[in-house]
N, C-alpha and C positions, 0 to 999 in steps of 0.2 A: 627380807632377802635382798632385794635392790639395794638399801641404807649399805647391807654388809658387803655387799659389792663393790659400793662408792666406796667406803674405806679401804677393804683391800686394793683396789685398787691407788687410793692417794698413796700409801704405806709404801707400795712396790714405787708409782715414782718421784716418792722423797728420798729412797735408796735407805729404806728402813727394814734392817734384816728382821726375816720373819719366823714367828718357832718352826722348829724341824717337820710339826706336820704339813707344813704350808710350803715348804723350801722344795722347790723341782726338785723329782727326783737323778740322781744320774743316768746318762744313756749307757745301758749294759751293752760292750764289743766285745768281741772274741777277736784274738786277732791271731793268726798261724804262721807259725815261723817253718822254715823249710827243715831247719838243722834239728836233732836229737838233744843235743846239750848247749847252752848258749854263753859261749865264751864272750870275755870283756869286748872284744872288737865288736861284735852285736850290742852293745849297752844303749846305744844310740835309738833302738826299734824295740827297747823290753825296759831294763832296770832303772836310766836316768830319768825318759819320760813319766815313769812312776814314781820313784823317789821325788825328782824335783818340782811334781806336781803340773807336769805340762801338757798332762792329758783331764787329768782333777780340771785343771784352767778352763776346759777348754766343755767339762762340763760331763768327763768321759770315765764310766768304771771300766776299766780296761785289762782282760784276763788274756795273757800270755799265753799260748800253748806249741810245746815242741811237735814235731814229726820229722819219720826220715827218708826226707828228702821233700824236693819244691813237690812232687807229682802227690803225697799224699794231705801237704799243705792244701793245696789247689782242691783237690777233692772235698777238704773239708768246707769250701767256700763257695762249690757247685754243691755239693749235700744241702746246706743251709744250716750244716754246726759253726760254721764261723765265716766272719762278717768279712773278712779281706786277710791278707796274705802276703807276707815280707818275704820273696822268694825269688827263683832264679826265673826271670819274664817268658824265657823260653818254654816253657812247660804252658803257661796260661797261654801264649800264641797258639801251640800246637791243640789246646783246648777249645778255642774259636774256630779251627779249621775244623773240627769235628762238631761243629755244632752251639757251643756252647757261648753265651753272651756276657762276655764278660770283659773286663779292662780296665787298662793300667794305667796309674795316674799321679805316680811318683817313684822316681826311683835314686835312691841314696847313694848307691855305689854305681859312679858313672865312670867305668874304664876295664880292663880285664885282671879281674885278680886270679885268674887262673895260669898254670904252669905248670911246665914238669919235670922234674927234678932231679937232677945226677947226683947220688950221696958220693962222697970223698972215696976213694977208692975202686968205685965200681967200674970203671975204665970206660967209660959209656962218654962220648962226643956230639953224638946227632944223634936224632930220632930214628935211622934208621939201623943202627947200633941195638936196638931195642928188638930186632929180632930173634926170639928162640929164648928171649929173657919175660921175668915175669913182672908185670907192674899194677899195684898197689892204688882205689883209690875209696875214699870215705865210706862210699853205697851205690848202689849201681842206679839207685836212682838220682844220684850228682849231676852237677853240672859236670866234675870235672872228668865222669865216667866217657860222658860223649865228647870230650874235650881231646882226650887221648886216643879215640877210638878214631876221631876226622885228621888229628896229625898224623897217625898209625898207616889211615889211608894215603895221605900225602906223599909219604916214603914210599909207596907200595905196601905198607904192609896191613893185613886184617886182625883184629884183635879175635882171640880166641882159636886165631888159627896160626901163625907166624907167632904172636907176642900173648902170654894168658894175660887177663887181668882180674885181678882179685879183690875181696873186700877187706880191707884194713883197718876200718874205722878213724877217728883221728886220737892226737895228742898218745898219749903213754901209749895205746895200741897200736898203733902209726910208726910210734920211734920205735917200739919192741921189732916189729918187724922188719925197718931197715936195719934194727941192731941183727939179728938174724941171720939177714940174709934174705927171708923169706922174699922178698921182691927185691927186684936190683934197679926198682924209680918209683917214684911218687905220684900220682897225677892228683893234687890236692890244690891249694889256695896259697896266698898270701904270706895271711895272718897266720895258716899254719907252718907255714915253711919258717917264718919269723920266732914262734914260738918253741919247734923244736930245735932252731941252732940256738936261740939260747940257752938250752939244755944240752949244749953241747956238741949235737949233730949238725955235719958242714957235710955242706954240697958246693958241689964244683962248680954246676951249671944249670939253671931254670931256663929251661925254651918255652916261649911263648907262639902261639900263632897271631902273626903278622895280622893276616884274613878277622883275627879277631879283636883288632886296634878299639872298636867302638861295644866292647863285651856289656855287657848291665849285668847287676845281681839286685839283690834285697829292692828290688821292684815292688809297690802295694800293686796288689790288685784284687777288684771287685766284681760283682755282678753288676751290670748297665745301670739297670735299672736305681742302682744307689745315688747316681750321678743328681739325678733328680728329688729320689724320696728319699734319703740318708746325706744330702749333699752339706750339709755341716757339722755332721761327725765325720764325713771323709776328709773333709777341711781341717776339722780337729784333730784330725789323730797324725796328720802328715805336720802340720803343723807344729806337734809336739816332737815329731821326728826330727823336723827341721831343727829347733830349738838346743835340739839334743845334739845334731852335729856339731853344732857351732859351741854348747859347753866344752864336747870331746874334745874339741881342737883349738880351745883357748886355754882347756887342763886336763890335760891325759891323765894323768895322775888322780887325780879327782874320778873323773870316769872310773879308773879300774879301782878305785876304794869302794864307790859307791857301787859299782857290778857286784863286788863278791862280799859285800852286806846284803843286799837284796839276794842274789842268786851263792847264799854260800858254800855250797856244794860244788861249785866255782873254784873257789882260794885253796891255796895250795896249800898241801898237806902239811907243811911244815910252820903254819900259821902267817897274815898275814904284816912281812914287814914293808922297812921302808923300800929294801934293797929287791926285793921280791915284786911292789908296785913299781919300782922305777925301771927294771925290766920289763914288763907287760904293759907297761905306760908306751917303751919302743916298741914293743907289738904291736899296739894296735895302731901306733903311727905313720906305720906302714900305709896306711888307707890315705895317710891325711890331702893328698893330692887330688884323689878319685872322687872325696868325699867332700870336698871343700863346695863351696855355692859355684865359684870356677873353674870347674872340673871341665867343663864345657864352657865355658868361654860366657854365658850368659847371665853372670851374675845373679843366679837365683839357685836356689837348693831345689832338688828333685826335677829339675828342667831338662826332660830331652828332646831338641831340635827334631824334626821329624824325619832332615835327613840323612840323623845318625842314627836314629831308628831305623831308618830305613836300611841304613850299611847293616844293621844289629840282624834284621831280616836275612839280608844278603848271606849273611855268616852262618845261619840256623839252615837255610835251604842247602849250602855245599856238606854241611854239617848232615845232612838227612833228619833233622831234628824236626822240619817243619818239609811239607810235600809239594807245597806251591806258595806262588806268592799272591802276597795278599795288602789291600792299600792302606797303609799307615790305622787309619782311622777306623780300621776294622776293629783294632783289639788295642787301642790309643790314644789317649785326648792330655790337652797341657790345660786344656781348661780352668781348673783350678790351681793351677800354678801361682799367677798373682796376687789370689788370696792367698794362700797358704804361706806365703813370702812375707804377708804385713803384719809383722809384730817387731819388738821393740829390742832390735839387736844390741846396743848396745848395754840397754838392761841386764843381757843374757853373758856377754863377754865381763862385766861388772862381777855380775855372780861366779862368773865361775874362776876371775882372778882372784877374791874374795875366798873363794870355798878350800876351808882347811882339811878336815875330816869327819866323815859320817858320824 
């Protein structure tokens, strides 16, 4: 037994691959996404790191799962069905206030991609225009639910009481409804305001809250305890995150080919062309600012300062989203930042001026 040990052992380091029984197995993650359906702007935290093998790299079998909304994301990762969670941070803050141990330790989308949206016609100027009207957003358990409900209060006004708000879901369900009428604004994203004027619906005017300059979305987050006894698949799998921003935004294009192969329930009905990628290519470019390693100023992917964190706080408390405040380091660490930052960018920017199609 010893003899068979010494060799196995020389084998592994001569860097001599060994049969499939012998070969580590991969670390099984679950990982939870906030959203129900995951459009190409998500490619980044689902279909690139799997296709381009950057979680495989990293040593990681890595199973995607939808939910709607961050709050049943989050639950699956307090339950112990899934290992961490791409989701909107505010919901896992307001889950430490209540007890729960858990935190956040990257986050991709550093800026506010929330807003609210005057469709072309509706005669709507300000938010407080928005009285006696009705508005429209993804799921009430959104970010962009409490998004509108705190600018609502800003004007004076109460949602449900002055202004109804309702559930519209997004894309075709979304545009049906402002084609309608059934709401007379939006409170959604980005990515989808981008995606349904390229379908043709225009809006006048997206207001943002000011108060919400330092917004975060698609945030991982964990139970504490991983920090320690999981702390290199959490490395891994932000890591492949990372990787994945920096293809997206060396080749949009690429990104939405490869989204709607993996996820083709995705691509559009009318099959995918060139003209069809090169569209949804500007969708998701929309991010490219928020999304970049200097989104923040810090030249690192998933970096947030602590006292933009902290601003991010400030905004959740006037919000009513979170009940008191709490110190950074409560539900917070950049700890693993630096690792998760060292691989080999320019490898990646290579690949993915290279990458034709899937």
């Amino acid at each position: 037994m010893i003899q068979f040990r010494w060799v196995f052992a020389f084998l592994l380091s001569a860097g001599v691959s060994l049969p499939a029984p012998f070969a580590r197995a991969a670390e099984k993650v679950v990982l939870a996404h906030a959203l129900p359906a995951l459009s190409a702007s998500f490619a980044i935290a689902s279909s690139l790191p799997t296709y381009l093998g950057y979680w495989k790299e990293e040593g990681l079998d890595v199973e995607v799962v939808t939910n709607r909304g961050a709050a049943a994301a989050v639950q699956l990762v307090i339950g112990g069905k899934a290992d961490l969670t791409s989701a909107n941070p505010g919901t896992a803050i307001t889950a430490v206030q209540k007890g729960e141990d858990l935190v956040i330790f990257y986050t991709s989308l550093r800026g506010d991609i929330f807003g609210i949206a005057f469709p072309e016609g509706s005669g709507l100027k300000e938010i407080k225009d928005l009285k006696g009207k009705t508005i429209g957003v993804s799921s009430f358990a959104s970010g962009g639910n409490n998004y509108i409900r705190t600018l609502l209060a800003q004007a004076g006004l109460k949602a449900g009481v002055d202004a109804d708000v309702i559930e519209v879901g997004v894309g075709g369900r979304a545009a049906a409804a402002v084609k309608s009428k059934q709401v007379n604004a939006l409170s959604l994203w980005d990515e989808a305001y981008a995606k349904m004027e390229s379908e043709g619906i225009r809006f006048t005017k997206v207001v943002s809250d000011p108060r919400a300059r330092y917004h975060l979305a698609g945030s991982m987050t964990t139970k504490r305890e991983n920090l320690t006894k999981r702390r290199k698949m959490l490395i891994g799998m932000a890591r492949g995150l990372a990787k994945a921003q920096l293809f997206q935004e060396t080749n949009p294009e690429a990104a939405v080919r490869i989204h709607w192969k993996v996820y083709s329930q995705s691509s559009p009905r009318g099959g995918v062309t060139d003209e069809a990628v090169r569209r949804e290519a500007k969708v998701i470019s929309v991010r490219k600012g928020i999304q970049s390693k200097n989104a923040f100023g810090t030249g690192r992917y998933g970096d947030v300062p602590k006292d933009k964190m902290g601003e991010f706080q400030e905004y959740l408390l006037i919000s009513g989203l979170v009940k008191r405040k709490m110190e950074v380091n409560r539900f917070y660490t950049d700890e693993l930042i630096p690792e998760i930052n060292r691989f080999d960018a320019a490898a990646v920017v290579q690949r993915a001026k290279a990458f034709t199609k899937p």
